[in-house]
VMD Tcl script that builds the backbone (N, CA, C; Angstrom):
set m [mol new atoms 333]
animate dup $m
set s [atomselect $m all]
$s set {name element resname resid chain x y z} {
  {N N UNK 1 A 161.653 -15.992 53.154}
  {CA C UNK 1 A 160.700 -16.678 52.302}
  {C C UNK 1 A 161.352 -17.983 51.846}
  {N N UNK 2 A 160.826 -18.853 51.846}
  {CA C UNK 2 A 161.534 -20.358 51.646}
  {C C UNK 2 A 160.385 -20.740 50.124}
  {N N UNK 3 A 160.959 -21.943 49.467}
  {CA C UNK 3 A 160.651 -22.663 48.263}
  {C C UNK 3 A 159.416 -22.893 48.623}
  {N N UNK 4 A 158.501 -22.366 47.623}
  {CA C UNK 4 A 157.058 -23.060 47.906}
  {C C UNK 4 A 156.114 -23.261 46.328}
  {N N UNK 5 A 155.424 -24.481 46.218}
  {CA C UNK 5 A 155.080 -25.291 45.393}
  {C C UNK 5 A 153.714 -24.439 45.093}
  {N N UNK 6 A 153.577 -23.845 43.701}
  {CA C UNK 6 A 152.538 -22.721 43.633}
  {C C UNK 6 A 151.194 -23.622 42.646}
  {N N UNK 7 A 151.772 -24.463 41.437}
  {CA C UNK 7 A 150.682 -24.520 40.539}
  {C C UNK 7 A 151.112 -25.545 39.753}
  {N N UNK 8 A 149.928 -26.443 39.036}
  {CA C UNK 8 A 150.717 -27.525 38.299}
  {C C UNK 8 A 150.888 -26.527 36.747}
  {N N UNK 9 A 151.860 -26.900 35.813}
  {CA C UNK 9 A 152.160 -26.084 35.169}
  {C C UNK 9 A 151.180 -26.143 34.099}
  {N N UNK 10 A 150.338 -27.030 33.977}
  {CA C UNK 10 A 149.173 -26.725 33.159}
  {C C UNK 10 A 147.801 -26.209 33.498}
  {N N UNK 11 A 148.039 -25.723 35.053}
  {CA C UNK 11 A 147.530 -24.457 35.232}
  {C C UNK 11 A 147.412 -23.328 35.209}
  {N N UNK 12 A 148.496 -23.024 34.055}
  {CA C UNK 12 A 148.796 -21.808 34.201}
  {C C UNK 12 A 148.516 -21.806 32.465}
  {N N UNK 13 A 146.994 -21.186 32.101}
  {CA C UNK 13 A 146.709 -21.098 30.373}
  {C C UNK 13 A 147.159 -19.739 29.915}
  {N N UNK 14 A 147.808 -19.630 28.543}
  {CA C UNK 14 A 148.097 -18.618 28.356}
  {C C UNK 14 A 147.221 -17.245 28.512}
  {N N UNK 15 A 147.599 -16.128 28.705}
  {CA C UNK 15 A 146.584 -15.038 29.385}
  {C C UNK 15 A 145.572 -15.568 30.210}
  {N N UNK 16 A 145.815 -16.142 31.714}
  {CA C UNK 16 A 145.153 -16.147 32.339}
  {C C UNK 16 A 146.246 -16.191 33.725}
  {N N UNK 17 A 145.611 -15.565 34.778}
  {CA C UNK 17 A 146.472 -15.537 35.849}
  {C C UNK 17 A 146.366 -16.844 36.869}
  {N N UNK 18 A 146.848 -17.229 38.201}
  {CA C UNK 18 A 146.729 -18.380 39.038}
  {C C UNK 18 A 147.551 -17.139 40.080}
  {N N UNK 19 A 146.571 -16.970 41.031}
  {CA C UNK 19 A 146.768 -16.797 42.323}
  {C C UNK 19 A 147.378 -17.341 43.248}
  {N N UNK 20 A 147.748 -17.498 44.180}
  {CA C UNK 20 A 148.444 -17.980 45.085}
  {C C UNK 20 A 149.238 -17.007 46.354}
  {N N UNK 21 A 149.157 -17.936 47.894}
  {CA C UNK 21 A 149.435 -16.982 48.662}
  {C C UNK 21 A 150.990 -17.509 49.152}
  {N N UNK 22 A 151.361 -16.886 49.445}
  {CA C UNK 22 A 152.962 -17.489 50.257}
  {C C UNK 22 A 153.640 -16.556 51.379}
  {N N UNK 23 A 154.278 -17.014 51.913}
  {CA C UNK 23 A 154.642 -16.382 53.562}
  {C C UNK 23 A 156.092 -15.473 52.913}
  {N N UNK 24 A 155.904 -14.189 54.121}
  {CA C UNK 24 A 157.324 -13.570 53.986}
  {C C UNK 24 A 157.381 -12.911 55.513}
  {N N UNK 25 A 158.373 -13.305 55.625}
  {CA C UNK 25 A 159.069 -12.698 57.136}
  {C C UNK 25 A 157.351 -13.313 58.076}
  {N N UNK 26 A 156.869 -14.266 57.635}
  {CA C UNK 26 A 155.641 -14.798 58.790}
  {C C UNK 26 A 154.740 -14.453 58.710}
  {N N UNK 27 A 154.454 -13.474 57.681}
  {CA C UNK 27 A 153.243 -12.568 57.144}
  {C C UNK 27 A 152.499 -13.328 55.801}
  {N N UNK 28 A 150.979 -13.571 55.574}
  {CA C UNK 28 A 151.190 -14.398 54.289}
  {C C UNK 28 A 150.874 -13.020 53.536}
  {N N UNK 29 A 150.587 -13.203 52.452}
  {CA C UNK 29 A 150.810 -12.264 51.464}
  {C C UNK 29 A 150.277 -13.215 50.217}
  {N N UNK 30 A 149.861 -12.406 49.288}
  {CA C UNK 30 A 149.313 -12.769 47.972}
  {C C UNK 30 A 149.821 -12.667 46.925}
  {N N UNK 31 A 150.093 -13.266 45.842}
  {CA C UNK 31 A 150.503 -13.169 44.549}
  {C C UNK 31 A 149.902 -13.466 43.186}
  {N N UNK 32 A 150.157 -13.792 42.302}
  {CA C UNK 32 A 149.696 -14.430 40.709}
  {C C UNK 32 A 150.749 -14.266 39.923}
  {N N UNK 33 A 150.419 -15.628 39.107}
  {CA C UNK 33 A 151.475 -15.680 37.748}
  {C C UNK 33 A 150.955 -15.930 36.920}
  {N N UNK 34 A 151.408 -15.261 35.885}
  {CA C UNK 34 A 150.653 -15.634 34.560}
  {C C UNK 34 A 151.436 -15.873 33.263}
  {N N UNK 35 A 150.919 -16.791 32.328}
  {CA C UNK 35 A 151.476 -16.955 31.045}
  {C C UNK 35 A 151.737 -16.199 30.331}
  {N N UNK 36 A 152.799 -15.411 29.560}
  {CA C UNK 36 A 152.715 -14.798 28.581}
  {C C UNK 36 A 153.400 -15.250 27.622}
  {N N UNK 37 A 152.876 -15.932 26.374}
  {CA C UNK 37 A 153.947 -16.347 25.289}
  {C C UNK 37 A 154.484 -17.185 25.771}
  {N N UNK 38 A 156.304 -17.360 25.639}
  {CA C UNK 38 A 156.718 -18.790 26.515}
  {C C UNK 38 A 156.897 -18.269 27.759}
  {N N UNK 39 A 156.660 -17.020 28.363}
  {CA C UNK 39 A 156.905 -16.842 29.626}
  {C C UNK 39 A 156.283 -16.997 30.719}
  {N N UNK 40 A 156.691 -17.159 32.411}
  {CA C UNK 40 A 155.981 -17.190 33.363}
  {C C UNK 40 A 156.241 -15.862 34.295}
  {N N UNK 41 A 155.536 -15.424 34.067}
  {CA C UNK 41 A 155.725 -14.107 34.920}
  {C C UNK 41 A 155.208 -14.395 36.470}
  {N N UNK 42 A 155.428 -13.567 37.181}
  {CA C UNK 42 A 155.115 -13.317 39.202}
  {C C UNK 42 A 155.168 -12.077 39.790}
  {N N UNK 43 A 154.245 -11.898 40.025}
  {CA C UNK 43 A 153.829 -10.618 41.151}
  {C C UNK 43 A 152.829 -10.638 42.202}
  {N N UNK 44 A 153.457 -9.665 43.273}
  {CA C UNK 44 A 152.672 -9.467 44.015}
  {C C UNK 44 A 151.427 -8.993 43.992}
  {N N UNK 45 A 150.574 -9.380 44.263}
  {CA C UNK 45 A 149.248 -8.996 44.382}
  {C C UNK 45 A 148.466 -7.284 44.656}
  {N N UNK 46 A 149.528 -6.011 44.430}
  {CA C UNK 46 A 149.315 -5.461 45.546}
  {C C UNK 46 A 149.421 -4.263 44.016}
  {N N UNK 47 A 148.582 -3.097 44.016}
  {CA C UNK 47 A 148.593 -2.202 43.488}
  {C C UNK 47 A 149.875 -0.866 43.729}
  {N N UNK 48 A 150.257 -0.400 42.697}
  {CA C UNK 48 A 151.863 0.564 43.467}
  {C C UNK 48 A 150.967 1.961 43.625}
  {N N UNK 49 A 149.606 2.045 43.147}
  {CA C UNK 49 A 148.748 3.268 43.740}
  {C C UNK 49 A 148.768 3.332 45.445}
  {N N UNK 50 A 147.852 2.539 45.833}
  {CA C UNK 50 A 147.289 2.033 46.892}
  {C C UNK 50 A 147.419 0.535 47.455}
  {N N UNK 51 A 147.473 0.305 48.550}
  {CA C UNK 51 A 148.032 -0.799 48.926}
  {C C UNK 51 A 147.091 -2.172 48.476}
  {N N UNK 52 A 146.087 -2.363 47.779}
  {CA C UNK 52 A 144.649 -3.101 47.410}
  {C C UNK 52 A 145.447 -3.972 46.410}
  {N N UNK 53 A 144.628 -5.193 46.109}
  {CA C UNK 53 A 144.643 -6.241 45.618}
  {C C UNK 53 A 144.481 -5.776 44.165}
  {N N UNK 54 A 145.340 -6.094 43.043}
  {CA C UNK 54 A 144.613 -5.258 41.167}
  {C C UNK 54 A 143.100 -5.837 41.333}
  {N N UNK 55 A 142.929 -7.196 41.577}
  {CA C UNK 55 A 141.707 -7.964 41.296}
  {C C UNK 55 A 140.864 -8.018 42.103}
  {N N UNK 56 A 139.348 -7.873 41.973}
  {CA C UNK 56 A 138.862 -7.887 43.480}
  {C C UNK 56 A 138.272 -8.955 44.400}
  {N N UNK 57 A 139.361 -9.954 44.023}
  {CA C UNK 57 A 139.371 -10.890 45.027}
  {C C UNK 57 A 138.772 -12.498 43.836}
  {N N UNK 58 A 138.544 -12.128 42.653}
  {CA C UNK 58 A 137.950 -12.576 41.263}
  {C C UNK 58 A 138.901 -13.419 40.355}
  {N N UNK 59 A 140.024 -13.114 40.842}
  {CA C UNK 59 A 141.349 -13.592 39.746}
  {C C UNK 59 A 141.306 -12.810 38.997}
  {N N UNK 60 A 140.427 -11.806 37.908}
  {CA C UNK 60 A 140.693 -11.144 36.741}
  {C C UNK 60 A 141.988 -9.605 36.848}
  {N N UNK 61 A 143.129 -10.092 36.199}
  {CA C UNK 61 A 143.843 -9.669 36.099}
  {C C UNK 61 A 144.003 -8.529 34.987}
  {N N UNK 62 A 143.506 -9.247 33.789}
  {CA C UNK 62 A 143.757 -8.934 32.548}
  {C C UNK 62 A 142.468 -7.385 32.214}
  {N N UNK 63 A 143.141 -6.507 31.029}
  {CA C UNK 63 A 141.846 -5.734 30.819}
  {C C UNK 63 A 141.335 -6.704 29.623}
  {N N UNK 64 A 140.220 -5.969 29.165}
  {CA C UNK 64 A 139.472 -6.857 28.138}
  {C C UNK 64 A 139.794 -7.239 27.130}
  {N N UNK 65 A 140.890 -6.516 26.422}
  {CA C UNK 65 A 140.778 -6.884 25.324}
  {C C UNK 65 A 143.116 -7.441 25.598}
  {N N UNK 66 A 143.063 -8.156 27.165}
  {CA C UNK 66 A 144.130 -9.035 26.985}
  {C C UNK 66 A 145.828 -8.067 27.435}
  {N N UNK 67 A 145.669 -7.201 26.800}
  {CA C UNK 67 A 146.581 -6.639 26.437}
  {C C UNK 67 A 147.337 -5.881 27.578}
  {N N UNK 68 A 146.870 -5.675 28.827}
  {CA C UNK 68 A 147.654 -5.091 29.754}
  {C C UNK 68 A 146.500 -5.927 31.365}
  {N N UNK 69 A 147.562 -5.085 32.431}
  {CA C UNK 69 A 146.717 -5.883 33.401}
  {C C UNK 69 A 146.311 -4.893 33.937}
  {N N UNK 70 A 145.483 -4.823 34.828}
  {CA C UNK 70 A 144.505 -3.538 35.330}
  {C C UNK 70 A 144.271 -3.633 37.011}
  {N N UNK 71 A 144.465 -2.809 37.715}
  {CA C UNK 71 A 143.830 -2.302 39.163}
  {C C UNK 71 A 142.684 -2.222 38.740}
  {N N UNK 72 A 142.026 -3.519 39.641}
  {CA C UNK 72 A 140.175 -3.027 39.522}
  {C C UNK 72 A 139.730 -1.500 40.233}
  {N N UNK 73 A 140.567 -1.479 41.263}
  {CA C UNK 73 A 139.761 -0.265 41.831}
  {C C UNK 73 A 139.911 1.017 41.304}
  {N N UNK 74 A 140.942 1.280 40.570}
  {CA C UNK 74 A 141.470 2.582 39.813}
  {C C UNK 74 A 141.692 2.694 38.588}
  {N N UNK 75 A 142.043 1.299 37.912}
  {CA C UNK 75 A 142.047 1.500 36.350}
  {C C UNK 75 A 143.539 2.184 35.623}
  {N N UNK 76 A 144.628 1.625 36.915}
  {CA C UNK 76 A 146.127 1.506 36.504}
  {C C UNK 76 A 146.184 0.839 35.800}
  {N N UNK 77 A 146.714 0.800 34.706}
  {CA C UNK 77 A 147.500 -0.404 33.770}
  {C C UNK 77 A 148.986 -0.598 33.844}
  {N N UNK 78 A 149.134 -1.850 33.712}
  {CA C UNK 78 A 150.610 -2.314 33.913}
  {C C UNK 78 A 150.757 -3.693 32.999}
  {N N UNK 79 A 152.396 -3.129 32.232}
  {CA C UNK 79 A 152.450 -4.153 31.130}
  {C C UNK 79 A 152.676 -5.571 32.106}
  {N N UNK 80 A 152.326 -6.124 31.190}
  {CA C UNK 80 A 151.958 -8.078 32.118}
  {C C UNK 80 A 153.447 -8.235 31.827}
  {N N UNK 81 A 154.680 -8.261 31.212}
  {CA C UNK 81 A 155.640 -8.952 30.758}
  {C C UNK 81 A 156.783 -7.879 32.318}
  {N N UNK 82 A 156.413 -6.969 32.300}
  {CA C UNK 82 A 157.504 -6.301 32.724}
  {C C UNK 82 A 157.034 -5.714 34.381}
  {N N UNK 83 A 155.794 -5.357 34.267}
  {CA C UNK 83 A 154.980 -5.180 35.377}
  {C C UNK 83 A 154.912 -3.663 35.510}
  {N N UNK 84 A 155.289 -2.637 34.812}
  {CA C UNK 84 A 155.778 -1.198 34.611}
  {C C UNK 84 A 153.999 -0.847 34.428}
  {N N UNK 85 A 153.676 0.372 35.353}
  {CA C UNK 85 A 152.957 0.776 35.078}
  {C C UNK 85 A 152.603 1.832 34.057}
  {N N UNK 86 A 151.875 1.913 33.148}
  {CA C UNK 86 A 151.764 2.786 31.828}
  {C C UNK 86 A 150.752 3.818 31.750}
  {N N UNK 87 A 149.926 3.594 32.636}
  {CA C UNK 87 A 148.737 4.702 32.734}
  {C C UNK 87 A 148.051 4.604 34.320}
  {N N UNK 88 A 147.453 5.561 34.666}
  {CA C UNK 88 A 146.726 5.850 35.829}
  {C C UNK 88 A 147.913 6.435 37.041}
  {N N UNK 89 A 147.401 6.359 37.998}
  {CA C UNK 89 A 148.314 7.422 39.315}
  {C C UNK 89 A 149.639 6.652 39.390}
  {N N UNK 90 A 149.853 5.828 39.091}
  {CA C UNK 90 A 151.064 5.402 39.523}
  {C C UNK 90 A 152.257 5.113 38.347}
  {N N UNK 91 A 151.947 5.553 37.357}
  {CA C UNK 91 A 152.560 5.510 35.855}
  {C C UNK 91 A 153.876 5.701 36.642}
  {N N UNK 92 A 155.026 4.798 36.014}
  {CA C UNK 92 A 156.256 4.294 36.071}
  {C C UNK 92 A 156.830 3.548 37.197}
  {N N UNK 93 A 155.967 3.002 38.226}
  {CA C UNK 93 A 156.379 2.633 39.284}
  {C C UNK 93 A 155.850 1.020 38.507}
  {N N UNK 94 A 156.506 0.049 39.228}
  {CA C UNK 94 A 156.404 -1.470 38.984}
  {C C UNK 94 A 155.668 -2.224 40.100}
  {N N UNK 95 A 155.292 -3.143 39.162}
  {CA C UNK 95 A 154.583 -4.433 40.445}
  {C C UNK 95 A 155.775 -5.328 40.893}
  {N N UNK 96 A 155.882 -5.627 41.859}
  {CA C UNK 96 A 156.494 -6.266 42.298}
  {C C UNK 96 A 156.945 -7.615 42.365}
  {N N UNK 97 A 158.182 -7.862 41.455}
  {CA C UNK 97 A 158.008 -9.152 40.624}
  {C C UNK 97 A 158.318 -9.915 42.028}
  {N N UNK 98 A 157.905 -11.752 41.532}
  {CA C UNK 98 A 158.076 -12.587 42.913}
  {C C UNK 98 A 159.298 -13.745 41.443}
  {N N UNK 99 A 160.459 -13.990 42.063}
  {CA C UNK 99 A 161.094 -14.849 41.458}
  {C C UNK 99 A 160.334 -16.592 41.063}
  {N N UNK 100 A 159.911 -17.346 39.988}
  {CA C UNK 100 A 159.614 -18.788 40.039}
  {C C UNK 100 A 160.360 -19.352 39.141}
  {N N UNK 101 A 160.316 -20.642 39.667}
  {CA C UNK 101 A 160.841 -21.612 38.547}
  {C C UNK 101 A 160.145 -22.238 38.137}
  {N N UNK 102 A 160.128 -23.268 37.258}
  {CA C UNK 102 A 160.072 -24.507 36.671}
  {C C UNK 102 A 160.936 -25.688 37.305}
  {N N UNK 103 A 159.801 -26.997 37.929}
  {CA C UNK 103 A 161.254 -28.122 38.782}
  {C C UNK 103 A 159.591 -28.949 38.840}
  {N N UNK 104 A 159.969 -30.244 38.393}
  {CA C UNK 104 A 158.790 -31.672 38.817}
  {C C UNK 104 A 157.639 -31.512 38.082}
  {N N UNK 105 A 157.298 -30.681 37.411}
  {CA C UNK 105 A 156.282 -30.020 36.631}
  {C C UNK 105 A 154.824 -29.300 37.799}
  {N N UNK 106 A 155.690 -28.766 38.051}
  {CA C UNK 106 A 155.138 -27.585 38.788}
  {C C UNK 106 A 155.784 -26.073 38.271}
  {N N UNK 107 A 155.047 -25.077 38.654}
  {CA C UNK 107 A 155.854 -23.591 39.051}
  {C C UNK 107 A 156.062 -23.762 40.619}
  {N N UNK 108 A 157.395 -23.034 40.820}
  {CA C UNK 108 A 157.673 -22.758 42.574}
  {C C UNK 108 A 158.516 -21.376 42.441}
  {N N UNK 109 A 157.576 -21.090 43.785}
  {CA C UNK 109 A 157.973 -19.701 44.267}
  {C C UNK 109 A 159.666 -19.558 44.563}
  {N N UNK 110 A 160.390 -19.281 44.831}
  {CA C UNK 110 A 161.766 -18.718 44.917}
  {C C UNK 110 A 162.278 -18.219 45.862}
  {N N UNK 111 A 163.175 -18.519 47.094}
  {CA C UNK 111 A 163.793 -16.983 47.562}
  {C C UNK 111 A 164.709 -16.237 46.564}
}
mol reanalyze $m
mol bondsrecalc $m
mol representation Tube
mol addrep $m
């Protein structure tokens, strides 16, 4: 996976996610990052139930009332800061963080 240029950084509003796809081993693959507080969090796109997208294809990451992020299709929750799942079939398994930085005023993806 090589450096890749994801979002201008004022795209990224607090509690709200920004999608984005990026290549690994030649395969693209999906992700999102989202604001939390001063942080920028990154994960893969991919539920630790079932192999499916949390969102259904919508961007909505978040449950309603903010506070955790949700598998549309099953109704896993997983804390946004840490990515640990807390409820539904897959309770204690993690999303799969993607490393970013901050560089030019952008976010970029990481090897």
């Amino acid at each position: 996976m090589k450096r890749q240029r994801l979002a201008n950084i004022k795209a990224l509003p607090e509690g709200e996610a920004v999608k984005f796809q990026f290549q690994r081993d030649g395969i693209s693959q999906e992700g999102f990052a989202l604001s939390i507080g001063d942080q920028i969090v990154a994960y893969e796109n991919r539920c630790r139930h079932l192999p499916l997208s949390l969102d259904y294809g919508d961007g909505r990451f978040f449950t309603r009332d903010g506070a955790h992020l949700i598998c549309q299709s099953h109704g896993a929750l997983y804390e946004p800061l840490t990515g640990l799942c807390v409820r539904g079939p897959c309770v204690g398994a993690s999303l799969r963080p993607l490393k970013v930085e901050f560089a030019k005023g952008a976010l970029w993806l990481v090897p």
